[in-house]
N, C-alpha and C positions, 0 to 999 in steps of 0.2 A: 859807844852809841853813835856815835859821827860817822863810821866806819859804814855800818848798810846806807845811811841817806849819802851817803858820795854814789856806794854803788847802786842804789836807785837812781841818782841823776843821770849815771853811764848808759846804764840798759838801754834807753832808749837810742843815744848818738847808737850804740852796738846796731842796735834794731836795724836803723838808717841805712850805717854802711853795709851792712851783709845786704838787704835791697837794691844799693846801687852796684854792688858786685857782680849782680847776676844778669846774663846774658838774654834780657827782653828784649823783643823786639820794640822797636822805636819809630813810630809814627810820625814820616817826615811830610809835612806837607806846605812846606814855602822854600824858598829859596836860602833863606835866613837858618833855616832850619835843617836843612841838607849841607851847606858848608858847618855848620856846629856838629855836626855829626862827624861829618869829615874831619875835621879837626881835634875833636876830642877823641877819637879813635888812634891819631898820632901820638897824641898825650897819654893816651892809657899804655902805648907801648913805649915811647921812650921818656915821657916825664909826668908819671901819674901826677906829682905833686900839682902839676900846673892844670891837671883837669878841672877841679875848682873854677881857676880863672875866665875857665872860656865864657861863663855866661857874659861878663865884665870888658873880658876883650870882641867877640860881638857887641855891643852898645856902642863899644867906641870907635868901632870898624862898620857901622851901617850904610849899605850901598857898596861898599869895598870888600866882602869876602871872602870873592876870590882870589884878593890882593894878599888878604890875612891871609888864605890856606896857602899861596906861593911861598911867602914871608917864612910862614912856619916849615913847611916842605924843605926848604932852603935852611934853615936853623938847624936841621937834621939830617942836613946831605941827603934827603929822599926825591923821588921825580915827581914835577906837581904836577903831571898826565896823570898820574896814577890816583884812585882814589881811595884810600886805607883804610875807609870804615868795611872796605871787600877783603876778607881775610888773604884771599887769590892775590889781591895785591902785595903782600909783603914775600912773596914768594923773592929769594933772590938777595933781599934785602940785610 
């Protein structure tokens, strides 16, 4: 009897992440909000586990992120010219 209410609880987290998997478009419209992009675009290719943290690491990087996106560019040997939420850009990499 335990056994379907666990996986009633699941269904939903399931629901969640198959939505954040798919490739919508993303309405940037601050500054704040175009390096979060940028940055969790990095993370989705070389450390999904840390895409989570970006909401956390912006708050703490307010006024500085394009310090954060160099920081993290730099974390992953990649060029901070480049912008990697642009598929174009991993070309090479």
């Amino acid at each position: 009897k335990q056994e379907p209410k666990e996986k009633e609880e699941k269904a939903p987290d399931d629901t969640e992440n198959a939505a954040e998997e798919k490739d919508e478009p993303i309405k940037v419209e601050t500054k704040e909000d175009f390096w979060r992009v940028q940055i969790e675009a990095i993370y989705r290719r070389r450390n999904h586990h840390k895409v989570a943290e970006v909401p956390n690491l912006m708050k703490k990087h307010v006024g500085q992120e394009a310090m954060l996106y160099r920081k993290v560019c730099k974390r992953y040997d990649l060029d901070p010219k480049k912008l990697y939420a642009d598929p174009k850009a991993w070309e090479g990499e």
